[in-house]
VOSENU-739799 format. One record per residue (C-alpha): residue number from 0; residue in one letter; x, y negated, z negated. Coordinates in pm, 1 decimal, padded with zeros to 6 digits. Layout:
BEGIN
{NUM 'A' {X Y Z}}
...
//
This chain:
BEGIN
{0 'X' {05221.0 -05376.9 01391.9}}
{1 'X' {05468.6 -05191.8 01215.2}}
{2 'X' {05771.6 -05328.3 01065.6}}
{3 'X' {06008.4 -05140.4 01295.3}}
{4 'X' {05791.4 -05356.4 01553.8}}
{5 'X' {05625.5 -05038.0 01692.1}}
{6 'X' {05264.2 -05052.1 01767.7}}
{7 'X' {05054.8 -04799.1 01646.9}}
{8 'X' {04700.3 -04726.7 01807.7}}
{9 'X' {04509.1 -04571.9 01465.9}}
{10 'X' {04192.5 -04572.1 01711.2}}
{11 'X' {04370.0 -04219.1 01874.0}}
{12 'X' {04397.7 -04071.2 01511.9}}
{13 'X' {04170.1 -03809.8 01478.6}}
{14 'X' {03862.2 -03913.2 01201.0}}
{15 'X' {03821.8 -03729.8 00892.1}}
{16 'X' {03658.3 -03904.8 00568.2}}
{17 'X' {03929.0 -03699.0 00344.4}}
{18 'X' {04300.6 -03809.6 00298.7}}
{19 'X' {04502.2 -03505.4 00398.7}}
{20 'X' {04866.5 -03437.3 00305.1}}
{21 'X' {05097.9 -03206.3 00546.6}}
{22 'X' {05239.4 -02932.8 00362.8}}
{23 'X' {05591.2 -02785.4 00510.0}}
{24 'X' {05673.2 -03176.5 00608.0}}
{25 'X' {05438.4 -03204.6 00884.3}}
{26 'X' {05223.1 -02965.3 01160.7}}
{27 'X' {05422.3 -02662.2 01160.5}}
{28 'X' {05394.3 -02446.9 01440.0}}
{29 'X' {05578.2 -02172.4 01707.3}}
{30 'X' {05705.1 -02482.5 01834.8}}
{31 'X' {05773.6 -02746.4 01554.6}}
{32 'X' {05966.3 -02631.2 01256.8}}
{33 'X' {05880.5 -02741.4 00933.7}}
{34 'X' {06034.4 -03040.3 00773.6}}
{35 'X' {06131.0 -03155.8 01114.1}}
{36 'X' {06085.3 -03447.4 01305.6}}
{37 'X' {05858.0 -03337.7 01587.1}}
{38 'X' {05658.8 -03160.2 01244.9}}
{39 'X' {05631.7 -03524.4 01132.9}}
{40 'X' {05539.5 -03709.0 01451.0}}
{41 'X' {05229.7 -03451.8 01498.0}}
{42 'X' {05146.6 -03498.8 01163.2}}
{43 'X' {05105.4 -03896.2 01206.6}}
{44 'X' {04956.3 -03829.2 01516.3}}
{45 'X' {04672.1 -03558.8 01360.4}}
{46 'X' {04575.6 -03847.4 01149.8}}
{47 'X' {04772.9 -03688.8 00782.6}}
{48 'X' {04780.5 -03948.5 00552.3}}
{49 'X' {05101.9 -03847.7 00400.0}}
{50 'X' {05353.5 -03557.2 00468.1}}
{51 'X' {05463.1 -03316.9 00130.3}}
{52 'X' {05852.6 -03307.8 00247.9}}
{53 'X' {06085.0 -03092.0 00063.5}}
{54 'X' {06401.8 -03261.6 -00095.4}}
{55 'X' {06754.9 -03101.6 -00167.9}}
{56 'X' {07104.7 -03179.1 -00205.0}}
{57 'X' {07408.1 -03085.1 00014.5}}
{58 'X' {07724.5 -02944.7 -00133.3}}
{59 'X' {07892.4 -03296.9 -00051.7}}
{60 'X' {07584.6 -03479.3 -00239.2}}
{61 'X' {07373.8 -03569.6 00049.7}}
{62 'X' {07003.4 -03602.7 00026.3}}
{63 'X' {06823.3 -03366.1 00300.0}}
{64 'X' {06481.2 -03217.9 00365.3}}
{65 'X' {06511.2 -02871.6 00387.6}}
{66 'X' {06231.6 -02573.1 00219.4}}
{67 'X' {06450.0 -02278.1 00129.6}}
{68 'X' {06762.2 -02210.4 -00064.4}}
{69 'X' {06922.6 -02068.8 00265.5}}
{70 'X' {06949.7 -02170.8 00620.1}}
{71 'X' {06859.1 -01788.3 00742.4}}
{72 'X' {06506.3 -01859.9 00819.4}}
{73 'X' {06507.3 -02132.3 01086.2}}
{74 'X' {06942.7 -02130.4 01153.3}}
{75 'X' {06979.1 -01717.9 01134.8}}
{76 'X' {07268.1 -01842.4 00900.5}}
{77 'X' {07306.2 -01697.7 00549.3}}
{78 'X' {07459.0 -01982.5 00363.0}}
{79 'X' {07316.3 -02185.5 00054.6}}
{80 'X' {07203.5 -02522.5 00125.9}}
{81 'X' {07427.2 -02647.8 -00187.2}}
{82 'X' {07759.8 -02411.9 00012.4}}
{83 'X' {07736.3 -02625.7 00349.3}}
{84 'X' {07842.2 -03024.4 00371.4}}
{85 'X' {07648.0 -03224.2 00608.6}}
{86 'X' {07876.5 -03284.5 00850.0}}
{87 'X' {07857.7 -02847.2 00853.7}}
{88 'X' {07422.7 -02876.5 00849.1}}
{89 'X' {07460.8 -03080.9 01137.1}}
{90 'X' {07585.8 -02872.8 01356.9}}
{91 'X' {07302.7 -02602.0 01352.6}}
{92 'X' {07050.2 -02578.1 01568.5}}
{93 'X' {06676.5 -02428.1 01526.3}}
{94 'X' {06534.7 -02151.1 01661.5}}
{95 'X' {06276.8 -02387.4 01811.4}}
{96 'X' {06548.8 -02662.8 01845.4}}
{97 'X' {06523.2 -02852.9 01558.8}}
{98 'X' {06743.0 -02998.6 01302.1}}
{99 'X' {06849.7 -03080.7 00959.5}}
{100 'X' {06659.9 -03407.4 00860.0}}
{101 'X' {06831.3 -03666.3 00616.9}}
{102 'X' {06601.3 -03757.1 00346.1}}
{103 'X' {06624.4 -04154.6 00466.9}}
{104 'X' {06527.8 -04050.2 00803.8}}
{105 'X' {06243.0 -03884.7 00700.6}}
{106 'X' {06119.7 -04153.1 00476.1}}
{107 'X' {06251.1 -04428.4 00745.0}}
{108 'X' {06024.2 -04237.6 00999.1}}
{109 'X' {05699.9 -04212.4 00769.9}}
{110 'X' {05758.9 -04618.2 00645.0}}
{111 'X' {05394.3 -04786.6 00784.8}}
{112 'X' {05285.2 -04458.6 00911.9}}
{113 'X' {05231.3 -04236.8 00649.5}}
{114 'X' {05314.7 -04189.3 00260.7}}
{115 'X' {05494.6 -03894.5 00118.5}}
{116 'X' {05479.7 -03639.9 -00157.8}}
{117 'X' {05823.9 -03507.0 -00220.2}}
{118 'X' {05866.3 -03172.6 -00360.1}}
{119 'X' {06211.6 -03193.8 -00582.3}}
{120 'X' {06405.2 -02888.7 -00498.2}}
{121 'X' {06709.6 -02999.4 -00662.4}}
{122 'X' {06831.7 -02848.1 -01020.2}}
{123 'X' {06930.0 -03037.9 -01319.8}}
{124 'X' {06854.2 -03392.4 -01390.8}}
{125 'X' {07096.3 -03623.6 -01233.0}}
{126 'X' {06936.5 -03968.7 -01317.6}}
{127 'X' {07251.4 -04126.2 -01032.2}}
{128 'X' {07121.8 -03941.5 -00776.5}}
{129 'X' {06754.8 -03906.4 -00923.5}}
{130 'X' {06786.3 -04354.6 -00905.2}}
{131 'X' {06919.1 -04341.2 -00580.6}}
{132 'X' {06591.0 -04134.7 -00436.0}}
{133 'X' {06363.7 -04398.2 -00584.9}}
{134 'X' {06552.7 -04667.7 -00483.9}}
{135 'X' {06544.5 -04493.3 -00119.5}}
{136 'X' {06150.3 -04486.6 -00173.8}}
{137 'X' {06133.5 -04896.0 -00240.1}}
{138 'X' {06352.3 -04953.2 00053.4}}
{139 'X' {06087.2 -04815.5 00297.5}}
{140 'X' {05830.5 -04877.3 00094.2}}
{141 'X' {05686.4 -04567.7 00006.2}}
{142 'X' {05697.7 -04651.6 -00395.7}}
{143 'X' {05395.0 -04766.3 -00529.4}}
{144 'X' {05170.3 -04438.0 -00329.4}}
{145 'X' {05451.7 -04177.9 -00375.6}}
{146 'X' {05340.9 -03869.9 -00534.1}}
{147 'X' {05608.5 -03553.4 -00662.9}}
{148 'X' {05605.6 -03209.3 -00746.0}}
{149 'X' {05872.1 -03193.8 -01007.7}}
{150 'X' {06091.6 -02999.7 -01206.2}}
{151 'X' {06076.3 -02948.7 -01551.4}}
{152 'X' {06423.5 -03073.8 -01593.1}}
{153 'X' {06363.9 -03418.0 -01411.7}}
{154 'X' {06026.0 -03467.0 -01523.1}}
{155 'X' {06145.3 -03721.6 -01825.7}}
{156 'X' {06337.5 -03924.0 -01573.2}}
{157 'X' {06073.8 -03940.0 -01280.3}}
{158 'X' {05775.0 -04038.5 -01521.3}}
{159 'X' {05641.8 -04387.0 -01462.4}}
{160 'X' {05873.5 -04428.2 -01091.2}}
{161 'X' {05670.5 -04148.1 -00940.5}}
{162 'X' {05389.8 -04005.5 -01009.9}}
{163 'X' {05398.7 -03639.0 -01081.1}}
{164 'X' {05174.2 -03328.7 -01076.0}}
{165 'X' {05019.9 -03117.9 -01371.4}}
{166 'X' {04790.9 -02883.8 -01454.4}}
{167 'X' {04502.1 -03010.6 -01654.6}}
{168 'X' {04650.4 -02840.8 -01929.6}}
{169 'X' {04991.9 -03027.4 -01874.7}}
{170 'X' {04770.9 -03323.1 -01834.8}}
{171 'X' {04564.9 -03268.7 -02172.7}}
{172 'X' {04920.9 -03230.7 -02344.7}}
{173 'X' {05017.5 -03544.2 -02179.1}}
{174 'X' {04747.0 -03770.9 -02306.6}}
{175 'X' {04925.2 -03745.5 -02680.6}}
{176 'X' {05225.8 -03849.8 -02610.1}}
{177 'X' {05340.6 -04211.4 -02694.2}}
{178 'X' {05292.6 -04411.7 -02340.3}}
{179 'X' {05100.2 -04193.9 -02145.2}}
{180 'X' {04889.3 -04352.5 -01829.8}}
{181 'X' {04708.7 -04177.8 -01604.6}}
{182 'X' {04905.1 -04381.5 -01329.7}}
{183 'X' {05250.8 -04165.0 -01433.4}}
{184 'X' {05032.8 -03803.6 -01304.9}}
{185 'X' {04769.0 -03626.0 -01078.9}}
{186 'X' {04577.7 -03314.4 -01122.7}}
{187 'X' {04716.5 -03076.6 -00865.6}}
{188 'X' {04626.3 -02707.2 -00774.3}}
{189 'X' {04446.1 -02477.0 -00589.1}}
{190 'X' {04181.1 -02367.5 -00806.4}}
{191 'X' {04056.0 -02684.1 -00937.4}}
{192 'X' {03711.1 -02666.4 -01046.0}}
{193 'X' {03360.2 -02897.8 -00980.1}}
{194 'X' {03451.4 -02986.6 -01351.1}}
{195 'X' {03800.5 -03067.6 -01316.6}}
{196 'X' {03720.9 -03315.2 -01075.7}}
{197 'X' {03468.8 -03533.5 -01283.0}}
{198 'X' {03703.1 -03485.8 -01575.0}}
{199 'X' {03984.4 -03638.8 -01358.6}}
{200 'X' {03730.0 -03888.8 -01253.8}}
{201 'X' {03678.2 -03990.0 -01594.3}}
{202 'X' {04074.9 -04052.2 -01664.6}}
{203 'X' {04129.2 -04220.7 -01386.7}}
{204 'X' {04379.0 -03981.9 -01272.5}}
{205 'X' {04387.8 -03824.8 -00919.8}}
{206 'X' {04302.3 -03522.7 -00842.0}}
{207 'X' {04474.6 -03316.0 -00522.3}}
{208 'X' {04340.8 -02956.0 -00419.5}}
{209 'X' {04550.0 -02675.2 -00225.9}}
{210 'X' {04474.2 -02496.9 00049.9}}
{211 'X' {04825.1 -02336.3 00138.0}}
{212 'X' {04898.6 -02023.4 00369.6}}
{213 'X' {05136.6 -01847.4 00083.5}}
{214 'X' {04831.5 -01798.6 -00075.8}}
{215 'X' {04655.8 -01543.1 00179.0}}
{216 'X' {04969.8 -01390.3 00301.2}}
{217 'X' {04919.7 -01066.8 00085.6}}
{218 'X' {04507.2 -01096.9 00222.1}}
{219 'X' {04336.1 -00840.1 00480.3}}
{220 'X' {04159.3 -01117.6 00546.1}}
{221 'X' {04349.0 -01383.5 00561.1}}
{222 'X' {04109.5 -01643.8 00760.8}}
{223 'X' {03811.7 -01527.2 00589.2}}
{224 'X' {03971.2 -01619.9 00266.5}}
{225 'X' {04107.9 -01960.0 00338.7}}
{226 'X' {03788.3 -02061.4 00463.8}}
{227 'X' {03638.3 -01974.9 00126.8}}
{228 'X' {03855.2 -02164.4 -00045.4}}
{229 'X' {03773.2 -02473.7 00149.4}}
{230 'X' {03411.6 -02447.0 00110.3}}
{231 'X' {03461.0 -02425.8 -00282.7}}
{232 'X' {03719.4 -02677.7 -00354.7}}
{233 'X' {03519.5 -02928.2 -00118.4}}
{234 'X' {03245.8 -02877.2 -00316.9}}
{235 'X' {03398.3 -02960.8 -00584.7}}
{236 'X' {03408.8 -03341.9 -00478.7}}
{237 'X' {03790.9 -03349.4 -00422.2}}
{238 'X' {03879.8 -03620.4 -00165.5}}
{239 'X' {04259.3 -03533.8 -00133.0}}
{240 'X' {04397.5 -03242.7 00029.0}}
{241 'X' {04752.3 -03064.2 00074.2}}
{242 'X' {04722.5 -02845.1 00325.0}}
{243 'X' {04900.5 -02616.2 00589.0}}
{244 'X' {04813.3 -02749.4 00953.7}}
{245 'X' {04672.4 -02397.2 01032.0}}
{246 'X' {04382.6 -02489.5 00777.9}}
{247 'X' {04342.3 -02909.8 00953.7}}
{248 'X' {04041.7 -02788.0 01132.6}}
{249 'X' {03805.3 -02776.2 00822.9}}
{250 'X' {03886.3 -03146.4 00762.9}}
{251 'X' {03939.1 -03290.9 01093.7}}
{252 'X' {03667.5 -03368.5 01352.2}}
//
């Protein structure tokens, strides 16, 4: 039982022994937009064990989940994200019908259901608003499994409240500082290697491979490709996965 007093049957969840993460905020589709609800509910539903939602801020300092800079992809309307006010975002309307999502609705919708990896879209490091987003996280408690792809700029305010990917590299230059843990980071990328993974094994830090559609969209052969890369990185011994739904059917029986 859920604590919105929902009841959820996990039976009907697809099976899949590896813990998936829905790029794009969900199962994106010609009929499901991406970091939209219905994106969300089919990810639940297709058994994702947490949804990668993008996070930006309005021009009146509101908190939404939105990919681009612009809203001429889904809205056909060529404004910044940081130009419009929300009371001005709420008023458009998808090409497949979908809306604007708040970043509390989003993380009210996934609380019991599934935990989230936000991707920080937002410039500069405003520790206020930066506070308020973890604070948002503890409210529906997402917290504790939260994971981030950060910004450079944010990255000394975010370490130790979420825990925030890095190249091994990043992760190497890490270990040196004063009051590193492996709990603060996880090894994230799309070309991590068999020895990667025991490395990351040995540091206790999690590891998260990439298998995302920007990556083929210059390929010939586009399928051919991704299918590759899912037969390497699996190999590799990686359990977690952040992938486009297009790409689900290599993990999900």
């Amino acid at each position: 039982m859920l604590a919105c007093g929902i009841t959820v049957n996990l039976k009907a969840q697809p099976k899949t022994k590896y813990y998936l993460i829905a790029h794009r905020g969900g199962v994106v589709d010609s009929t499901k937009a991406e970091n939209s609800m219905p994106a969300l509910e089919a990810a639940f539903k297709r058994g994702y064990k947490m949804a990668e939602i993008d996070m930006r801020l309005t021009k009146d300092s509101v908190l939404i989940i939105y990919h681009d800079r612009d809203f001429k992809k889904y809205f056909a309307v060529d404004r910044k994200v940081t130009d419009m006010t929300w009371p001005e975002i709420q008023q458009l309307t998808g090409n497949t019908g979908s809306k604007v999502l708040l970043l509390e609705d989003a993380l009210a919708y996934c609380s019991g259901k599934m935990q989230v990896m936000l991707d920080n879209k937002i410039s500069g490091n405003d520790t206020v608003l930066f506070s308020k987003v973890v604070a948002l996280l503890k409210k529906y408690n997402l917290d504790k499994e939260a994971l981030m792809i950060g910004t450079e700029e944010s990255t000394p305010f975010f370490t130790g409240k979420i825990k925030l990917s890095c190249t091994r590299k990043q992760l190497e230059e890490n270990m040196q500082k004063p009051g590193y843990s492996p709990a603060y980071y996880y090894l994230f990328g799309a070309d991590i290697t068999k020895e990667d993974v025991q490395w990351a094994k040995q540091n206790k830090i999690l590891a998260v491979g990439v298998i995302n559609s920007w990556r083929y969209w210059r390929s010939q052969t586009p399928g051919a490709d991704a299918a590759k890369d899912v037969q390497r990185l699996k190999q590799t011994g990686l359990t977690h996965f952040q992938l486009d739904s297009e790409f689900d059917n290599y993990f999900i029986q």
